[in-house]
C-alpha positions in Angstrom: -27.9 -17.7 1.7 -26.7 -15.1 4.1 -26.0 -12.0 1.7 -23.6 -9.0 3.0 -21.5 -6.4 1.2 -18.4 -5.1 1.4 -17.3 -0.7 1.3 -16.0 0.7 -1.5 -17.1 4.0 -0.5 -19.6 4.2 -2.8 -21.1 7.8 -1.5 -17.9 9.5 -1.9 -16.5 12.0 -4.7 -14.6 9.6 -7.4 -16.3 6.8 -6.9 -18.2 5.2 -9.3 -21.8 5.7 -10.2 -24.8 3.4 -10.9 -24.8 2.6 -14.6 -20.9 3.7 -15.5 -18.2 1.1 -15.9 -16.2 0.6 -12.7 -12.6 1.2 -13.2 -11.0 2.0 -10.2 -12.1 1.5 -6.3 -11.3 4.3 -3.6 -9.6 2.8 -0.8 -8.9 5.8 1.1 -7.8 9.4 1.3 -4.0 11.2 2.3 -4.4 13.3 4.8 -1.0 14.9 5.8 2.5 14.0 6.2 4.3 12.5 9.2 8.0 12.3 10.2 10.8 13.9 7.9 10.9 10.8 5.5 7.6 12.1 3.6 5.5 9.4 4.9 1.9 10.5 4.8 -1.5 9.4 6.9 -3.9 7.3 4.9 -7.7 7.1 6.5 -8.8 4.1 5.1 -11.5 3.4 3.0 -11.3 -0.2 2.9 -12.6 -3.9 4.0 -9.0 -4.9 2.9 -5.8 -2.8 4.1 -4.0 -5.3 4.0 -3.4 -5.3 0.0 -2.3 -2.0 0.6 1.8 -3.3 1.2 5.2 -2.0 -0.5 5.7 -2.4 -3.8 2.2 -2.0 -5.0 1.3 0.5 -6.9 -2.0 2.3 -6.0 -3.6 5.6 -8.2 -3.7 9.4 -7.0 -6.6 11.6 -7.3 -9.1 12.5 -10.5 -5.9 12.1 -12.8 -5.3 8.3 -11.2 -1.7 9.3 -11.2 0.3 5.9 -10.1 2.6 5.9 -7.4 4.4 3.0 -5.7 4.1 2.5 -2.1 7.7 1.7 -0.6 6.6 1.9 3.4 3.7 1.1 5.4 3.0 0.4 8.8 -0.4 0.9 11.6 -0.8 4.6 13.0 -4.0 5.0 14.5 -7.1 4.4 13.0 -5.2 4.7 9.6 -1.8 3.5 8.0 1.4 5.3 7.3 2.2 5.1 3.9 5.7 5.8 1.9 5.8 6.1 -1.6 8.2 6.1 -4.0 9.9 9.9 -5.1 8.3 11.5 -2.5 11.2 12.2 0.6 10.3 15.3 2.6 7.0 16.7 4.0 7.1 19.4 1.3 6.8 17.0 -1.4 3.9 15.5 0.5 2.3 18.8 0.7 1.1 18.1 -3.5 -0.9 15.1 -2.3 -3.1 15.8 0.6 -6.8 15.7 0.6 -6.3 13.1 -2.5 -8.4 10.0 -3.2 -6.4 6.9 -3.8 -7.7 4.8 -5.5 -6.7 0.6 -6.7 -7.5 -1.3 -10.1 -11.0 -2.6 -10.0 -9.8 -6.1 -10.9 -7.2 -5.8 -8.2 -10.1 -6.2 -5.7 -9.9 -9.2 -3.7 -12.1 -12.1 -4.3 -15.4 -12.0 -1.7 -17.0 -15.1 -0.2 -19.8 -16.4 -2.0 -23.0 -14.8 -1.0 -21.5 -11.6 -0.5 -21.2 -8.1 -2.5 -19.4 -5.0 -2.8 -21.8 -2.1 -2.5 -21.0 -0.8 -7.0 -22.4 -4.0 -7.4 -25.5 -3.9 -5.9 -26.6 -0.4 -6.2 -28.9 0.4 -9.2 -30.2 -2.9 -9.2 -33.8 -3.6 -9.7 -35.1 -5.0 -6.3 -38.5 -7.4 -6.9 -40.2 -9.3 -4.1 -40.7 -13.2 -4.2 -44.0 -13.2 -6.3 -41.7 -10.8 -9.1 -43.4 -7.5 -8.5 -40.9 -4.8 -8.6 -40.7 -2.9 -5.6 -38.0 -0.3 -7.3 -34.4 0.3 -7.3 -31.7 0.3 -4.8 -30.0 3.8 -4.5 -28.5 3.5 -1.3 -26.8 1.4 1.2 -26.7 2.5 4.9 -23.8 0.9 7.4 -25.5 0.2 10.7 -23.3 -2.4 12.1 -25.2 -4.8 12.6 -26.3 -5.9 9.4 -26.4 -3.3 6.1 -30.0 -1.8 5.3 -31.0 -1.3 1.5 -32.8 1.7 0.4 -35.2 0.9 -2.2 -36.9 3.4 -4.4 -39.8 2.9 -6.6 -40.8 5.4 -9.6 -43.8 5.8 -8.5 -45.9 8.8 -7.7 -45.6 9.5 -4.7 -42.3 7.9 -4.5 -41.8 5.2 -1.8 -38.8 4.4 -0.6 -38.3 0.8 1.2 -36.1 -0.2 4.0 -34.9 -3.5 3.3 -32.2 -4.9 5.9 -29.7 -7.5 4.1 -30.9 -10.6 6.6 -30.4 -14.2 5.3 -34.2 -14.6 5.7 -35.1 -11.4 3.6 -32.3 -12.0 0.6 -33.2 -14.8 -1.4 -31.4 -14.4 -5.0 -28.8 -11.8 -6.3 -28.2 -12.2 -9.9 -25.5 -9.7 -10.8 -26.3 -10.6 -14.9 -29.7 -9.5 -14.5 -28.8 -6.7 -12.0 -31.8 -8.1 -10.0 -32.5 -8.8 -6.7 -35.1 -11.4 -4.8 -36.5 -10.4 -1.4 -39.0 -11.6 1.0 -40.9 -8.6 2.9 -41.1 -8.8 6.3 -44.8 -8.5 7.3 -46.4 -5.3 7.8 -43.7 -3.3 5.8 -45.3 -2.4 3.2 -48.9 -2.7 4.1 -47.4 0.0 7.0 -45.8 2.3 4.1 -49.5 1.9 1.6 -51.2 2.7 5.4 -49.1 5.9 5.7 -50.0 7.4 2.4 -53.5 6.5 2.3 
């Protein structure tokens, strides 16, 4: 069961945190605005840019003020994006450096087997015999494959490097907000080794 997740820029301001209800998903941030027709430069926060089309209506900074998008097209490493009332680059000028964010349950639907990142984090990671090995506080982008940060309560704390492999994920139950895993060998025999 291969398991992988998908960004919803979890480490960024606005986004939501372990244990609060999810309501709305950053998908990027305005940055300034090109051309004369107050079309502004989105970086993009997103697995899915594609949703982000005219005549959908998308949510502006910490007030999640909505605003239609009427214009989009590729620039860059980002999208151009027109929205509706706003016709002139000084009417753009209100909006820079703003989050935008979409409707949680606007998301689209991921494959089976595979997670955005709010729903993951804070979940209680155990190892294939049930011991708990702590809690998953962060999720590092390498690429390759995602690695899971596991924390236990402990003292000292230990914090686990788990990398999201088909053969390390067995089971994520998102009822339970658990997660199975099979240690690679030496991992934490290595970590007990270091603190001895």
């Amino acid at each position: 069961m291969p398991v992988s997740t998908a960004s919803v820029n979890s480490g960024n301001p606005g986004s939501p945190s372990t244990g609060e209800p999810v309501v709305y998903l950053v998908v990027g941030t305005l940055r300034r605005s090109h051309g004369i027709r107050g079309d502004m430069l989105l970086d993009v926060l997103t697995d899915f840019p594609e949703r982000l089309k005219p005549g959908t209506f998308v949510y502006l900074g910490d007030e999640k003020r909505p605003i239609k998008i009427t214009r989009r097209r590729p620039h860059n490493e980002g999208l151009l994006l027109g929205f509706e009332g706003v016709n002139n680059a000084e009417q753009c000028a209100r909006y820079r450096t703003l989050l935008v964010y979409v409707p949680m349950e606007d998301r689209p639907p991921l494959p089976e087997g595979e997670y955005y990142h709010h729903q993951i984090l804070g979940m209680t990671v155990v190892d294939e015999h049930g011991t708990t090995l702590g809690t998953l506080r962060e999720i590092i982008e390498t690429g390759a494959n995602d690695v899971y940060v596991v924390l236990n309560d402990q003292t000292p704390a230990r914090e686990i490097l788990i990398p999201a492999l088909k053969q390390v994920l067995l089971d994520v139950n998102l009822e339970t907000r658990t997660m199975r895993v099979h240690l690679l060998p030496g991992l934490v025999d290595d970590l007990d080794a270091d603190q001895e």
